[in-house]
Backbone as CSV, one residue per row, in Angstrom:
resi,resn,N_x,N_y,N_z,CA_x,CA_y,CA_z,C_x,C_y,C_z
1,UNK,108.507,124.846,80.928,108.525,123.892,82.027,108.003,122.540,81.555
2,UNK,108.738,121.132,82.177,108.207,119.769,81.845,107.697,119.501,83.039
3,UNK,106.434,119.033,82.750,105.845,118.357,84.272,105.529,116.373,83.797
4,UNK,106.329,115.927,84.408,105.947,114.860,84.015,105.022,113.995,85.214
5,UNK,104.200,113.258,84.664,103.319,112.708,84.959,101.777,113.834,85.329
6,UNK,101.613,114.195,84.268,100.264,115.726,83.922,99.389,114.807,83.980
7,UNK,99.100,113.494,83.855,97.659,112.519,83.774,97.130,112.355,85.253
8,UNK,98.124,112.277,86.209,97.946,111.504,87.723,97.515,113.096,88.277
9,UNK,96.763,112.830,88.890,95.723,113.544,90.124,96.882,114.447,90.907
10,UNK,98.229,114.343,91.483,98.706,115.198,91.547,99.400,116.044,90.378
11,UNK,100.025,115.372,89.382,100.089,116.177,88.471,99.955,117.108,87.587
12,UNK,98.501,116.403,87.669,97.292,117.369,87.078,97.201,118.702,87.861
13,UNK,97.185,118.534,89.555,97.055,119.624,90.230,97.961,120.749,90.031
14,UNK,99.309,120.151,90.095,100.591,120.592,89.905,100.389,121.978,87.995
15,UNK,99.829,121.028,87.347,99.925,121.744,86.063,99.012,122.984,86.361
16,UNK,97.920,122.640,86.601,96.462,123.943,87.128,96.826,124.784,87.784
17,UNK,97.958,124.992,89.110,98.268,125.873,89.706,99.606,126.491,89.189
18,UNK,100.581,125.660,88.467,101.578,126.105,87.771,101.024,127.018,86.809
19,UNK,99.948,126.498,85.636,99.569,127.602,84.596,98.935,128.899,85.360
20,UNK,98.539,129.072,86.421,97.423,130.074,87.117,98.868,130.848,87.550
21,UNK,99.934,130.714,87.687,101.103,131.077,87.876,101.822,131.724,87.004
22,UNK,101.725,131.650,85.454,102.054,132.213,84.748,102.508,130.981,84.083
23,UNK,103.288,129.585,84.200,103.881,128.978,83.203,103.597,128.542,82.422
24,UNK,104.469,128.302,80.933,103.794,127.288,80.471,104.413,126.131,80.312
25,UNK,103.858,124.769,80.295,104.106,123.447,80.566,104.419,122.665,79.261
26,UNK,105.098,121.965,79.231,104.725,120.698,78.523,104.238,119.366,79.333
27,UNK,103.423,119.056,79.141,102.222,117.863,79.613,102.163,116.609,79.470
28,UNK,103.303,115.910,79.719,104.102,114.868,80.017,102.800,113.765,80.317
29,UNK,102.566,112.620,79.879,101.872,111.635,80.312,102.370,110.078,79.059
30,UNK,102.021,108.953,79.963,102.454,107.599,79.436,101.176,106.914,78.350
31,UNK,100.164,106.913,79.532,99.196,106.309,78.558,97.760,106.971,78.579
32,UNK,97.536,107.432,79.537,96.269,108.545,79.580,95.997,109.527,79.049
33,UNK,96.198,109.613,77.569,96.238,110.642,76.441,95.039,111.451,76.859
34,UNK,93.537,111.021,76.904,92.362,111.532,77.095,92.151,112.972,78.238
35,UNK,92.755,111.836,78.913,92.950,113.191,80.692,93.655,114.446,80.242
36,UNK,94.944,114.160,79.822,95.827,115.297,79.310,95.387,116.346,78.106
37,UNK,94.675,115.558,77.164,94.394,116.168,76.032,93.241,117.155,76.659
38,UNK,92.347,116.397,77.400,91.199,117.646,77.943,92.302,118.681,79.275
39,UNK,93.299,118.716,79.482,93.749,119.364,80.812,94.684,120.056,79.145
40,UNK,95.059,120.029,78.384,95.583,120.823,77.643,94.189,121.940,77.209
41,UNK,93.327,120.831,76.723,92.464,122.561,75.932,91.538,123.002,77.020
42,UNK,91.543,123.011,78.175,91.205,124.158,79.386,91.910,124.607,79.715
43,UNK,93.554,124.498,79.603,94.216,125.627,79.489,94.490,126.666,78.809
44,UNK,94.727,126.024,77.616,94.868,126.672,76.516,93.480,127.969,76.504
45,UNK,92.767,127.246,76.825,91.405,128.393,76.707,91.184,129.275,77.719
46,UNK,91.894,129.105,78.788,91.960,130.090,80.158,93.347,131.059,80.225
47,UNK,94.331,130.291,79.351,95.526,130.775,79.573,95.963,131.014,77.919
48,UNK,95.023,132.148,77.490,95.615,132.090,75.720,97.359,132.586,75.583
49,UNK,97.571,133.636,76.177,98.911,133.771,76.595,100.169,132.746,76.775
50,UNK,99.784,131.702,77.401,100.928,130.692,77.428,100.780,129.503,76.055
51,UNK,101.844,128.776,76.450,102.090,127.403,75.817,102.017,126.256,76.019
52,UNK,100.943,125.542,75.970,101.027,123.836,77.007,101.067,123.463,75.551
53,UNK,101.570,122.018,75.549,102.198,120.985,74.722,101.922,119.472,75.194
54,UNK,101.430,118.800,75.198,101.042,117.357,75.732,102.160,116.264,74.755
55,UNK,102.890,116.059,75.314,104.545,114.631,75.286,104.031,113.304,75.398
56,UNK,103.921,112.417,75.039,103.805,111.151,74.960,105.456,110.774,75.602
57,UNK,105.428,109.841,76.545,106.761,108.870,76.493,106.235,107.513,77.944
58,UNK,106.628,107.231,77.808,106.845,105.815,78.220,108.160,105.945,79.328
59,UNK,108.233,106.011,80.010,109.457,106.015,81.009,110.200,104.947,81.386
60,UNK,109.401,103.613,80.724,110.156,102.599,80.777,111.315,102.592,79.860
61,UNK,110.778,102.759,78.929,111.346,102.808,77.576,112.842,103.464,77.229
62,UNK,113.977,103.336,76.835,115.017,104.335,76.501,114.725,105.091,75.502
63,UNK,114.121,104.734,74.473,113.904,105.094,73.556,113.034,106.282,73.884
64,UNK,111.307,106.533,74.396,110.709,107.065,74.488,111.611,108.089,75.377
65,UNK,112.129,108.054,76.668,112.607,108.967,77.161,113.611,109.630,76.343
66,UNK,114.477,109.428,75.942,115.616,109.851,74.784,114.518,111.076,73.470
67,UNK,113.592,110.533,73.077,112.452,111.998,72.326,112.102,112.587,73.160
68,UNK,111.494,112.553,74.238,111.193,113.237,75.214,112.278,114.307,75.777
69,UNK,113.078,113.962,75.993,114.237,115.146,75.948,114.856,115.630,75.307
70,UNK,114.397,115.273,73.760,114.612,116.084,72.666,113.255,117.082,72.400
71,UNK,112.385,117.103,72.450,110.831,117.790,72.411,111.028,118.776,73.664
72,UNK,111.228,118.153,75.304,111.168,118.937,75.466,112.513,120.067,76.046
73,UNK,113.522,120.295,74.973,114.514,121.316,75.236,114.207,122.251,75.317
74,UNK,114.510,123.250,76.145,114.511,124.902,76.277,113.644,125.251,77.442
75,UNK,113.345,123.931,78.006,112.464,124.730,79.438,113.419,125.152,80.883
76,UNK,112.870,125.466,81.267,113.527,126.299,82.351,113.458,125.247,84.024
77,UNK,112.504,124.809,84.013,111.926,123.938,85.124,111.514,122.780,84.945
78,UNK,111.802,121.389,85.770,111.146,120.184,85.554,110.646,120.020,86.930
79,UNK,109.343,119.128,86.701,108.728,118.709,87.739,108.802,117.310,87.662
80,UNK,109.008,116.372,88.720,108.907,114.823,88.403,107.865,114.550,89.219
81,UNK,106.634,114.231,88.233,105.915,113.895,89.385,104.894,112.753,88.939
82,UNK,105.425,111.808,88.250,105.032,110.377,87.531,105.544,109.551,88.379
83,UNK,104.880,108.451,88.397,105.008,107.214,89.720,104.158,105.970,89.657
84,UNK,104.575,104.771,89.700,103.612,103.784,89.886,104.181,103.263,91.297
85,UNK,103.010,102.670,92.397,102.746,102.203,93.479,102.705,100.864,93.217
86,UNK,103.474,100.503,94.437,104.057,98.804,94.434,103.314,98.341,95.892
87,UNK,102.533,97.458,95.831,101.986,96.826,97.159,102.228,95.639,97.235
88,UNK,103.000,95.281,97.475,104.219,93.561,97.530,104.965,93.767,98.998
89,UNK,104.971,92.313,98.965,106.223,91.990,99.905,107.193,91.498,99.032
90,UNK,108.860,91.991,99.796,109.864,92.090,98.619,109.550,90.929,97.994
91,UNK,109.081,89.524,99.325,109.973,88.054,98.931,108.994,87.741,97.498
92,UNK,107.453,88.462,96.991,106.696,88.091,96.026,107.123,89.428,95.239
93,UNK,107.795,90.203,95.256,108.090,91.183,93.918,109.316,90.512,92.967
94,UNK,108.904,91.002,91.566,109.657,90.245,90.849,110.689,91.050,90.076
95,UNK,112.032,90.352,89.640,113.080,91.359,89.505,112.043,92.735,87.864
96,UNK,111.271,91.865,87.183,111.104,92.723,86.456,110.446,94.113,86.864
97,UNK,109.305,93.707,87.923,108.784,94.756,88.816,109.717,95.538,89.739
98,UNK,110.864,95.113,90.052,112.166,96.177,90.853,112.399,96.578,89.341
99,UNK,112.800,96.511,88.367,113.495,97.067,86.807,112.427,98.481,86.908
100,UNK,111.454,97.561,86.490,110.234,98.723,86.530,110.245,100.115,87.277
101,UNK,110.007,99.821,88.448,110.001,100.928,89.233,110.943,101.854,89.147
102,UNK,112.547,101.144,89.146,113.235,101.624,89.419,113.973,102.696,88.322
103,UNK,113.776,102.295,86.968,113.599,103.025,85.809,112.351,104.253,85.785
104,UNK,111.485,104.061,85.816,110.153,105.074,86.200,110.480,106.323,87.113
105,UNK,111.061,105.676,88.172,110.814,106.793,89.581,112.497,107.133,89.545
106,UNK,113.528,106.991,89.067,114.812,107.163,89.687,115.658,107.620,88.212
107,UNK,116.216,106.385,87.218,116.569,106.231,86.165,116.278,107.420,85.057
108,UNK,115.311,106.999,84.164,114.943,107.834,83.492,114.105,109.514,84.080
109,UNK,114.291,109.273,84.972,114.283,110.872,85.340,115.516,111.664,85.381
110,UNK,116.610,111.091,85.668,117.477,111.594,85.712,118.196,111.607,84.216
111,UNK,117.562,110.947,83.416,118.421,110.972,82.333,117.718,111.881,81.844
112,UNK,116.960,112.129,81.749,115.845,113.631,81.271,116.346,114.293,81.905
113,UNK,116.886,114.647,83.266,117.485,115.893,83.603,118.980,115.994,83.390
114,UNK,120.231,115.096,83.045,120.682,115.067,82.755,120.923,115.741,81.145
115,UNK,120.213,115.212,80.559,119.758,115.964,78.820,119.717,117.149,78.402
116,UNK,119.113,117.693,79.725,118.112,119.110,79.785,118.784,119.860,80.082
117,UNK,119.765,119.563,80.980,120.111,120.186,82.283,121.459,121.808,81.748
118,UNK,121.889,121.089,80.578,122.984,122.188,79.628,122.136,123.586,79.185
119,UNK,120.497,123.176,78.944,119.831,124.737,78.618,118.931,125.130,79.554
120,UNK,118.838,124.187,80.969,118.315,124.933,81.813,119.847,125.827,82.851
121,UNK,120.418,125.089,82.656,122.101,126.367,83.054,121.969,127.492,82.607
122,UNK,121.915,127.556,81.220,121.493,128.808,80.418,120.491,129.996,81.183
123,UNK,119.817,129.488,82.179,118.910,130.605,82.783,119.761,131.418,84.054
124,UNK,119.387,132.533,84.355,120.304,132.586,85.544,119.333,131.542,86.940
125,UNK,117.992,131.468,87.042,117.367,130.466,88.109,116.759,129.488,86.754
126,UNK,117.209,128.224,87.587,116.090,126.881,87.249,116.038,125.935,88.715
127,UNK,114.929,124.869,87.660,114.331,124.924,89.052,114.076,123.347,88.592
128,UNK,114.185,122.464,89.711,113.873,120.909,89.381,112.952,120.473,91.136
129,UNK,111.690,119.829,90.716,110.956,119.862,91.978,110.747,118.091,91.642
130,UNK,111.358,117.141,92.718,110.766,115.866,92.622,109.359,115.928,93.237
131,UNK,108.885,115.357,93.159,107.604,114.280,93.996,107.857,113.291,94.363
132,UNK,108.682,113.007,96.057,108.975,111.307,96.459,107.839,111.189,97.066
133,UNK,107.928,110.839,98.527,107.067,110.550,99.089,107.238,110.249,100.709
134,UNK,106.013,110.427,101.803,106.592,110.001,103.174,107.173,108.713,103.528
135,UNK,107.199,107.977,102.469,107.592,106.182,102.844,109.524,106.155,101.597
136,UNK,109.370,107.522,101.521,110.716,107.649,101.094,111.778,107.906,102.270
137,UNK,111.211,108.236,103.357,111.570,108.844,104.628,111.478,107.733,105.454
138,UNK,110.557,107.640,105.654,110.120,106.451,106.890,109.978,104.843,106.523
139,UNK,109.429,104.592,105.326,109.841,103.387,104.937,108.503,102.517,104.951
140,UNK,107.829,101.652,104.432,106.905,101.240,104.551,106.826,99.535,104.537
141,UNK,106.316,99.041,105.228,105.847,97.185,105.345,105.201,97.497,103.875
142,UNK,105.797,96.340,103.196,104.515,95.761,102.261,105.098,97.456,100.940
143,UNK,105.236,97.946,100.724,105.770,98.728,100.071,107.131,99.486,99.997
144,UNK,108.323,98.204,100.205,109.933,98.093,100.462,110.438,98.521,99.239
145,UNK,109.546,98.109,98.090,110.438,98.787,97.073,109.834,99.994,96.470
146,UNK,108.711,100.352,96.474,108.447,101.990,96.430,109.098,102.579,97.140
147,UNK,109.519,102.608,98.576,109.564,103.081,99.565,111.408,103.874,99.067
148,UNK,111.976,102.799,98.721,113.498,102.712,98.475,113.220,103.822,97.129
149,UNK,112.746,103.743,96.035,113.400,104.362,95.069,112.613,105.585,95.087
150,UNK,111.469,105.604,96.326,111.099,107.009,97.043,112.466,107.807,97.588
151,UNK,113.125,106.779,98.778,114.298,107.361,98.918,115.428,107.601,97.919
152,UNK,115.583,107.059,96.638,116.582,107.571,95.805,116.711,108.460,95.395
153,UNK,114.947,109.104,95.155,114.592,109.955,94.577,115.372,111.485,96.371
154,UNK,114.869,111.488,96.807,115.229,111.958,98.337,116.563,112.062,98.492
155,UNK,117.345,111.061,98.058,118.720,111.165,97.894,119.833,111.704,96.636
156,UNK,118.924,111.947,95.695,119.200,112.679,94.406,118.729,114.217,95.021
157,UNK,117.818,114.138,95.185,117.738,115.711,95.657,118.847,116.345,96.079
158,UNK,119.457,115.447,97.153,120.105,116.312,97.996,121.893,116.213,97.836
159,UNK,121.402,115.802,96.662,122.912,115.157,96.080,123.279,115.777,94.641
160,UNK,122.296,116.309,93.934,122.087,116.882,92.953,122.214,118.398,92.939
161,UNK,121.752,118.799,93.797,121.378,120.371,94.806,122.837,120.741,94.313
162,UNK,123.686,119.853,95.459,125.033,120.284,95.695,125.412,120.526,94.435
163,UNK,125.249,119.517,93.393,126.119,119.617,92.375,126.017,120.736,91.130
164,UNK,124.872,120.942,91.053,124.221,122.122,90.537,124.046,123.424,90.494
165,UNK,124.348,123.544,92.269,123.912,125.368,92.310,124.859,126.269,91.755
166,UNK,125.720,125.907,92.016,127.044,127.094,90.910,126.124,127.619,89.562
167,UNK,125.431,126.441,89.487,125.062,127.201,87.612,123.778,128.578,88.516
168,UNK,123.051,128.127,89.256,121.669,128.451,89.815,120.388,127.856,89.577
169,UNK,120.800,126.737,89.778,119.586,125.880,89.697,119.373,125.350,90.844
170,UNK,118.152,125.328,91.345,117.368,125.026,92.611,117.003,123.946,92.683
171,UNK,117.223,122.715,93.345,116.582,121.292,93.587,116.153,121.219,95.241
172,UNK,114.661,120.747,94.540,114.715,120.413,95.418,113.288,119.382,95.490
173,UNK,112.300,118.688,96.806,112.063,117.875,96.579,110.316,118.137,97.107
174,UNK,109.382,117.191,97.292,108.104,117.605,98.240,107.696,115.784,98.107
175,UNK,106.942,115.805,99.753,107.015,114.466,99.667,105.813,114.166,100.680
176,UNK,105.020,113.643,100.184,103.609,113.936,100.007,103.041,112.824,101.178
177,UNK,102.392,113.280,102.021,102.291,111.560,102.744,100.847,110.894,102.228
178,UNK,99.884,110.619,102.915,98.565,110.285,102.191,97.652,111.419,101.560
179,UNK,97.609,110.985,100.238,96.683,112.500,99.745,95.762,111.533,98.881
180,UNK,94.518,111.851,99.044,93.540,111.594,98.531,93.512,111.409,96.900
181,UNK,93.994,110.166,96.170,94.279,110.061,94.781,93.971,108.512,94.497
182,UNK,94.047,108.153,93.213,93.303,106.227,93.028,94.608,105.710,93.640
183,UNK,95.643,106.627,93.524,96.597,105.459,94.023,96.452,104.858,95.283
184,UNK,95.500,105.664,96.054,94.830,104.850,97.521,94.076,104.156,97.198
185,UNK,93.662,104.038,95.912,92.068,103.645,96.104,92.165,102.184,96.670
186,UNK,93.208,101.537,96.784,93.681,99.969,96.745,93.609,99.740,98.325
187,UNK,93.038,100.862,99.263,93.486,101.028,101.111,91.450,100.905,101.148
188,UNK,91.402,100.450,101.837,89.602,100.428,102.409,89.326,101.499,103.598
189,UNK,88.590,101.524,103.665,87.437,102.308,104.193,88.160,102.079,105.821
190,UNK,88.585,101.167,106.401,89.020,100.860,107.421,90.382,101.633,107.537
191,UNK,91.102,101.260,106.884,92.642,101.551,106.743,92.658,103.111,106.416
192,UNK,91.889,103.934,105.592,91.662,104.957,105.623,91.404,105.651,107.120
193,UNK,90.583,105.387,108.155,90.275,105.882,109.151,91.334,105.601,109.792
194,UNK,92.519,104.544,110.022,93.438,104.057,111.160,94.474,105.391,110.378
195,UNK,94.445,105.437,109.311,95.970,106.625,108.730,95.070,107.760,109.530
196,UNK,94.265,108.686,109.218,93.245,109.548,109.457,93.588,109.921,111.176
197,UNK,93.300,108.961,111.773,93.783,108.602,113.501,94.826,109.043,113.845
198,UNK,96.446,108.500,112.898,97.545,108.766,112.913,97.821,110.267,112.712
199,UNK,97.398,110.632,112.055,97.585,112.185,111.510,97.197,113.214,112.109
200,UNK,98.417,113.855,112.889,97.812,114.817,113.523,96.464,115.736,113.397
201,UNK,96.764,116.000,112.092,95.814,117.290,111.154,94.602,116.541,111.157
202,UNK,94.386,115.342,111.266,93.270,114.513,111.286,92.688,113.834,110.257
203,UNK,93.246,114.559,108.798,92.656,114.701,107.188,93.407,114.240,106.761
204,UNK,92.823,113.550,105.350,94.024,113.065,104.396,93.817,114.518,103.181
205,UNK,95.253,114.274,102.707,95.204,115.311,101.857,94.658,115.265,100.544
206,UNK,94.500,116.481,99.912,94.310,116.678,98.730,95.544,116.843,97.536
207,UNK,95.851,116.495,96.192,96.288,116.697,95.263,97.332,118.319,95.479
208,UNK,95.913,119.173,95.687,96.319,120.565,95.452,97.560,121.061,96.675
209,UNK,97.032,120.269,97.912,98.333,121.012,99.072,99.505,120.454,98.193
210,UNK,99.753,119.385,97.525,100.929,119.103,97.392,101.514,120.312,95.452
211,UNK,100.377,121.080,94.736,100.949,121.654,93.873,101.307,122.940,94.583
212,UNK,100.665,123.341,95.909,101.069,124.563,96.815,102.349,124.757,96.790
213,UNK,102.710,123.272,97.495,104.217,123.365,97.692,105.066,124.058,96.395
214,UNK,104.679,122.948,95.604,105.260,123.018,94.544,105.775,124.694,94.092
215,UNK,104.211,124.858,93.861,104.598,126.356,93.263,104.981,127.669,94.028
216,UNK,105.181,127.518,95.213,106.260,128.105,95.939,108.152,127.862,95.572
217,UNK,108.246,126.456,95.447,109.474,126.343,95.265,110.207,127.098,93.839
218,UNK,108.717,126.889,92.908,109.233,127.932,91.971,108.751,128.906,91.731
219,UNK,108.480,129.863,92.887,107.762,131.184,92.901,108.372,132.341,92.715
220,UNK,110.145,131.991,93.088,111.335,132.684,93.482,111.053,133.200,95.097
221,UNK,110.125,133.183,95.555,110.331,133.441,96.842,110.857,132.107,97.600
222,UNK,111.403,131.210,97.261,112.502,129.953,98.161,113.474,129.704,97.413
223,UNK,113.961,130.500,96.900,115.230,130.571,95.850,116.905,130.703,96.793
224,UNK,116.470,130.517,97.852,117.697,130.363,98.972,117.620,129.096,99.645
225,UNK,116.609,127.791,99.101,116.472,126.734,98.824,116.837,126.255,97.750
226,UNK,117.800,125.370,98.533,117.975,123.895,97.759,118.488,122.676,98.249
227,UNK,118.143,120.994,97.469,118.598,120.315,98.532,117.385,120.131,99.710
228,UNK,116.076,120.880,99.349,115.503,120.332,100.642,114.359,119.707,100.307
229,UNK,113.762,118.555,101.383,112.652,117.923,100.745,111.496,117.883,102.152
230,UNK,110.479,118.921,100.904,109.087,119.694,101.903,108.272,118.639,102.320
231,UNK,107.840,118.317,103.215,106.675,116.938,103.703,105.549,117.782,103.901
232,UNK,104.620,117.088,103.418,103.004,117.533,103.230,102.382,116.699,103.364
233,UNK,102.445,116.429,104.875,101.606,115.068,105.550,100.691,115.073,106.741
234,UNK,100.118,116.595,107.105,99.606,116.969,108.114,100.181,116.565,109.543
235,UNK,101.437,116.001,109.533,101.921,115.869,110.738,102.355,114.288,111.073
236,UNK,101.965,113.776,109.715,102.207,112.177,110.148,103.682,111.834,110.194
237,UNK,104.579,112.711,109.549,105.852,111.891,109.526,106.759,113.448,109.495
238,UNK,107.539,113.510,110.756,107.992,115.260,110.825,109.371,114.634,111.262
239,UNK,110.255,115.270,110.308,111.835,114.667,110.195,112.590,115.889,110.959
């Protein structure tokens, strides 16, 4: 299995409950070598049985993604769950910052699954789990272009699904609304309590509800799923 983005707070979660699961990962991260390298040897030491592998790539990059899907051939499952957060209004975002994103979260993911995608056929189940998000759905002020290639990602799911299942491969998506990670850290103490208000459940989430999901989708018990994208938002945004 590739989990990309193993450095970020959900990722990380995603890898901890995936290995406690039986898999083993390759440990996908851009520039946070440190995080990954220590989330590799506590696995490795809890899980002598499996295989984690820590990937260097750059997702901007063609180049870096292009090794990256040479390293990691022969897995069975990808997770996308690497992302950078855009807090702009469109009219001050700049075309290089739309390039950006839109390569990161949409582009080079798909060209990694595209790559892959001939020896994960090879299995009779595989399994591809995005990470968009609730503003992939609903849409957000002030975050128009996360929000959009949240939805691309949302719209590959369910567009991909179709195209795929003949082989038996499962797509599908989880889309996380506020969960407690630095990528909030940029929301105050105020703005925290007004989301909090909004939310039915009352709580913002944790990392881990969103690797729950996850590792259900590839548990084989939702293997009559695909094409669908799980919201894990305590109630803030119900489609």
């Amino acid at each position: 299995m590739l989990v990309l983005g193993a450095s970020g707070e959900i990722g990380h979660a995603i890898c901890r409950v995936l290995a406690q699961s039986g898999w083993s990962i390759d440990l996908h991260y851009s520039t946070n070598r440190g995080r990954v390298e220590t989330l590799y040897e506590q696995l490795t030491a809890r899980y002598p049985d499996q295989s984690f592998r820590p990937l260097q790539a750059n997702l901007y990059r063609a180049d870096d993604v292009a090794r990256l899907s040479k390293e990691a051939d022969g897995v069975r499952a990808v997770v996308v769950a690497h992302g950078i957060e855009l807090l702009k209004l469109v009219t001050e975002t700049t075309d290089e910052e739309m390039d950006y994103l839109w390569k990161v979260h949409v582009q080079s993911p798909i060209r990694i699954l595209s790559t892959l995608s001939a020896t994960m056929r090879s299995f009779d189940t595989s399994y591809v789990v995005m990470i968009g998000s609730i503003w992939g759905s609903a849409g957000a002020a002030n975050e128009v272009i996360y929000s959009t290639v949240k939805g691309a990602q949302h719209a590959f799911v369910r567009a991909y699904a179709k195209e795929v299942a003949y082989s038996g491969m499962r797509v599908n998506g989880v889309a996380p609304g506020w969960i407690d990670t630095a990528m909030n850290e940029a929301f105050n103490e105020e703005d925290r309590k007004i989301a909090e208000d909004e939310i039915p459940l009352r709580t913002i989430g944790r990392p881990e509800d969103v690797a729950y999901s996850v590792d259900f989708l590839l548990s084989g018990k939702a293997d009559y799923m695909t094409g669908e994208i799980i919201n894990v938002n305590g109630g803030w945004y119900i489609s």
